[in-house]
Structure formats: structure tokens, C-alpha cells
N, C-alpha and C positions, 0 to 999 in steps of 0.2 A: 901634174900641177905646173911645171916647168913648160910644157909645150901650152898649157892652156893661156899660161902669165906671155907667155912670147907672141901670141897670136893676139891678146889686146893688143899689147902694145902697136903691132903693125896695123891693127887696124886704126889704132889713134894715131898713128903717124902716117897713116891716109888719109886721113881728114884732119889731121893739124889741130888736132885736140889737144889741150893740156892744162885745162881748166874749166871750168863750167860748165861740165859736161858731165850727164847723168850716164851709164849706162847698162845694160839688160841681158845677164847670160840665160841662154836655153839651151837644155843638151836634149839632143831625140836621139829615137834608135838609129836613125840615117834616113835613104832610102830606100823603099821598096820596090822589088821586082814588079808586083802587082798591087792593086789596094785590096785589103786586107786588116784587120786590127792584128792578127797571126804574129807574133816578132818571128818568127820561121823565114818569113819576106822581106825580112831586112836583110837584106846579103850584101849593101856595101860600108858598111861601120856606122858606129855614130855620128853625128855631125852635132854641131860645136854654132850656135848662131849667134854674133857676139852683135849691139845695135846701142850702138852710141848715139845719144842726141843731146845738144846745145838746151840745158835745164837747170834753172837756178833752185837752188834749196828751197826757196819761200816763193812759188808762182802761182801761176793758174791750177796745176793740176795737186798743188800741195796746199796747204794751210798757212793760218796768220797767228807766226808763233808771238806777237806781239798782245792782240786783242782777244785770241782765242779764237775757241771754233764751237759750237753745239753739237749734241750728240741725242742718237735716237736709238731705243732697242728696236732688234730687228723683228718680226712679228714671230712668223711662223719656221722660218728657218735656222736651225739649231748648226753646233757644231759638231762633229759627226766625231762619235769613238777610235780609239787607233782601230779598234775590230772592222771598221768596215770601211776607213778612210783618214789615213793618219795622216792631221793636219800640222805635225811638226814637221812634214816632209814638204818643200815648198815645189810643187806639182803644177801643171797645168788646169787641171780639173777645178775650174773659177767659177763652178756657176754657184756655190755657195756662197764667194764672197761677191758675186755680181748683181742676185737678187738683192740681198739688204741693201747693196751701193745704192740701187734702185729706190728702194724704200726713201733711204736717207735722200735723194735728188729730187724725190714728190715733196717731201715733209719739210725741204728745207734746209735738210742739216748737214752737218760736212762728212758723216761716215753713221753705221751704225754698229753697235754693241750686238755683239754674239755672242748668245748663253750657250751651254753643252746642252747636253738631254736631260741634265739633271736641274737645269735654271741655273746655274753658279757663272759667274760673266767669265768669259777666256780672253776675248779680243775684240777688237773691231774688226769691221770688213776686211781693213788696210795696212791697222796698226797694235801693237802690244800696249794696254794700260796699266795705269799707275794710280793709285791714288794716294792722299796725303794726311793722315790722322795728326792733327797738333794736342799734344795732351795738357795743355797751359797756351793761356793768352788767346783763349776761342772769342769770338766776337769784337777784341778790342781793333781800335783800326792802327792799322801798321804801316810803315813806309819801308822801302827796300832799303838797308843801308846796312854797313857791317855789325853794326850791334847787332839788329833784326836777327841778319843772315844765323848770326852765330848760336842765336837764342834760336833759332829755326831747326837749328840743327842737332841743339840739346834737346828738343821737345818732341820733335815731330818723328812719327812711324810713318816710314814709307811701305805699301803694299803693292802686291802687283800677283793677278793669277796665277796658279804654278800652271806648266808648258805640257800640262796633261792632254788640251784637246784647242792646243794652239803653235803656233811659229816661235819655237825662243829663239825671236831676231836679236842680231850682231848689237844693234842698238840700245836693246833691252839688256843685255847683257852687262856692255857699255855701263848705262846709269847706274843699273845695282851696284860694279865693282868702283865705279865713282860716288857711290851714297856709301860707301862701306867707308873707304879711303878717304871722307869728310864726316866719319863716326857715326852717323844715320843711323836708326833700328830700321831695320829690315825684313817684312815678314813675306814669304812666297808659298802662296796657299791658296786655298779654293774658296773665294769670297763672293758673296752675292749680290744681287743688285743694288739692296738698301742700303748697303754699307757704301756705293759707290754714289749714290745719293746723299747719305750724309756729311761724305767728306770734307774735308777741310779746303782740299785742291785736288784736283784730277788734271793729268797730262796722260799724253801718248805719244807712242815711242818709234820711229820707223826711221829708214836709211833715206830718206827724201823730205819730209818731215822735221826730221831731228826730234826735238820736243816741243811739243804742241800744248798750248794751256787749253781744258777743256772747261769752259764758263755754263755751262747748261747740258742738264741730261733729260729726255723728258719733257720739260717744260719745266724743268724744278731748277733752282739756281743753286750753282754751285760756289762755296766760298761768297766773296761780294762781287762777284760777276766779273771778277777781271784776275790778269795770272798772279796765283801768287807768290810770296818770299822762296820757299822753296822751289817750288818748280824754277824761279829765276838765278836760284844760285845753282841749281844744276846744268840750266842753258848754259849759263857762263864758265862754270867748271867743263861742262863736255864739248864747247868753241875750244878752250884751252887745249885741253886734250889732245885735241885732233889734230890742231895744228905745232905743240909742241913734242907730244911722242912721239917718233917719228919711227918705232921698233911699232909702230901700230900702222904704218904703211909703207908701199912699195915707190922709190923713186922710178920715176918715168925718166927712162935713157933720154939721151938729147938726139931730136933730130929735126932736118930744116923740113 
């Protein structure tokens, strides 16, 4: 861990990074004497690809956590059981979440919904979801504000698939231990699509992302088409976060 946290760092202090900046670990076997899939051929270690690039939180290649994003199931392509492809492992092997991308890019939408084998939703292409059961105050119209938030918080069940046949990302992780420590119910279980249609709000969850209001699944509307109370006091709770826990990241040495 120590030689890995060391070798960021030199590479951000090669390119004078210390802000703004997205970046991308990948470990392979190393490499190969000859090509070969064989790891017998790997005979000079692993190698370590670290690829930093200049990437704001909310751009081009991410979403608009402000107006929201639509979402589409993906057709034919499931999420695959740990038996034959554990997707809690985050692995190179993309072409399951690169078809539905696909999907989602014809159709319009900014990502799609992946069911297991069995139809129960796990994820998107991209990201971990959320959604938002209010058990009072369904249909009335609401403004964001601390009463709201607070009554948002006594009411509302947050769900989110359990990480059976998906990525339990840092992020996901994140919101739950922050909806818990703002008194939230919280259920993590295997839910289905309708339930993800009926919601109250739907978000999603990723390291580039952060949380994302989802306003449409389907074509079917979600909430009154724009983010809502909760999903907004969890942005603002997980801003906090991030920039005051600071036992939740690592200082970048100084260098010119």
C-alpha cells in the first residue's frame, strides 16, 4: 500500500496535479515473455498503471447532479453471478457494462439499469443506485428547506440493491454510513424494477458522479421530474464530508 500511495504521489508531482484531477489505477500481471493469456509468461512482475487526467466532478463524461439524468434498462444483457464473473471485483472485463453504455447512447439516456439473471436491478453500467421511499407527504409539493430536509428524514426509507451481483463502490458505501448518521431507515436487499419505478426519488452513486438525481426510468417519471428533498440533503451532507473529514483522505506532500 505504502509503495503504491508513493508512486501516485510522484506521478502527480510530474504533472503538477493537486486538484482537479480525476485519476485511474490498473494493476496487470506485468509483462510477458511472449503473448500468451498463460500468467506462466509473466516473468517480470506486475505492473502498477497509475493515469491522471485534468476532470471536474460534473463534466462531459459525468452527469448533471443538478437537473438530473434518465435512465434505461438494459435489454438483453444481465449481470453475471459471482459463479461465472464476480462483479464485485472491479476487473477489466467491460464489455458487460460497455454494451448497455451502448444501449443507453442510442436511446438517449445517460446510463443503463442492470438486472442479475434473476430481473432484481443491481446497478447501472457505471454506477450503484438508490432509491427513495417517503412514507408521508407523497404527492404534496415540497421546497428544499430545513423543515422539509428534516421531515424528509423522519419519513423517508432509503433502498439500495444488496452488492450480490454488483461493485459495493467507496461511494455507496459513503451515502449509506451518511443516511444512517442523519437517522435514515435503511433497507439493502434485492429489489426489483417496479419498486425502482414507483419511487419516490432515485439517485446514483459513483466516485466521478458523486450523486446523481435520476428524473426518468423508462420513459416513466420519477418523483416530479426534478431532484429531490432527500437526494439533496445527502449531496450536501456528502460535499461536507469530504471536504471536512479529513481521517477520510490522504494529504498530498508539497512539491513545486
Amino acid at each position: 500500500r505504502e509503495e503504491i500511495v508513493d508512486a501516485i504521489f510522484r506521478v502527480l508531482a510530474a504533472n503538477g496535479m493537486r486538484d482537479g484531477a480525476h485519476m485511474r489505477l490498473t494493476l496487470t500481471r506485468g509483462e510477458k515473455a511472449t503473448s500468451s493469456m498463460n500468467p506462466n509468461f509473466n516473468v517480470y512482475g506486475t505492473t502498477l498503471i497509475i493515469l491522471p487526467e485534468w476532470k471536474p466532478t460534473e463534466g462531459a463524461t459525468t452527469y448533471d447532479n443538478t437537473k438530473g439524468v434518465s435512465l434505461i434498462t438494459a435489454g438483453t444483457c444481465r449481470r453475471s453471478p459471482p459463479s461465472t464473473l464476480d462483479n464485485k471485483i472491479h476487473h477489466n472485463n467491460m464489455i458487460q457494462n460497455i454494451l448497455p453504455k451502448i444501449q443507453a447512447n442510442l436511446a438517449g439516456a445517460a446510463d443503463a439499469i442492470m438486472l442479475d439473471v434473476e430481473g432484481f436491478v443491481s446497478e447501472t453500467n457505471a454506477t450503484n443506485l438508490f432509491l427513495v421511499r417517503c412514507d408521508s407527504g407523497q404527492g404534496e409539493e415540497m421546497e428544499v428547506n430545513v423543515a422539509v430536509e428534516e421531515d424528509c428524514v423522519r419519513n423517508a426509507v432509503l433502498v439500495t440493491p444488496s452488492a450480490d451481483h454488483c461493485l459495493p463502490g467507496i461511494t455507496r458505501d459513503t451515502v449509506l454510513l451518511l443516511a444512517k448518521e442523519l437517522g435514515m431507515q435503511i433497507e439493502v436487499r434485492r429489489v426489483s424494477l417496479s419498486e425502482f419505478y414507483c419511487a419516490d426519488e432515485v439517485f446514483t452513486t459513483g466516485t466521478m458522479g458523486e450523486l446523481t438525481p435520476v428524473t426518468m426510468i423508462d420513459g416513466r417519471k420519477i418523483g416530479d421530474l426534478k431532484r429531490g428533498p432527500v437526494t439533496s440533503l445527502l449531496q450536501k451532507t456528502y460535499k461536507k464530508a469530504v471536504e471536512t473529514r479529513l481521517d477520510w483522505s490522504t494529504e498530498i506532500p508539497p512539491f513545486s
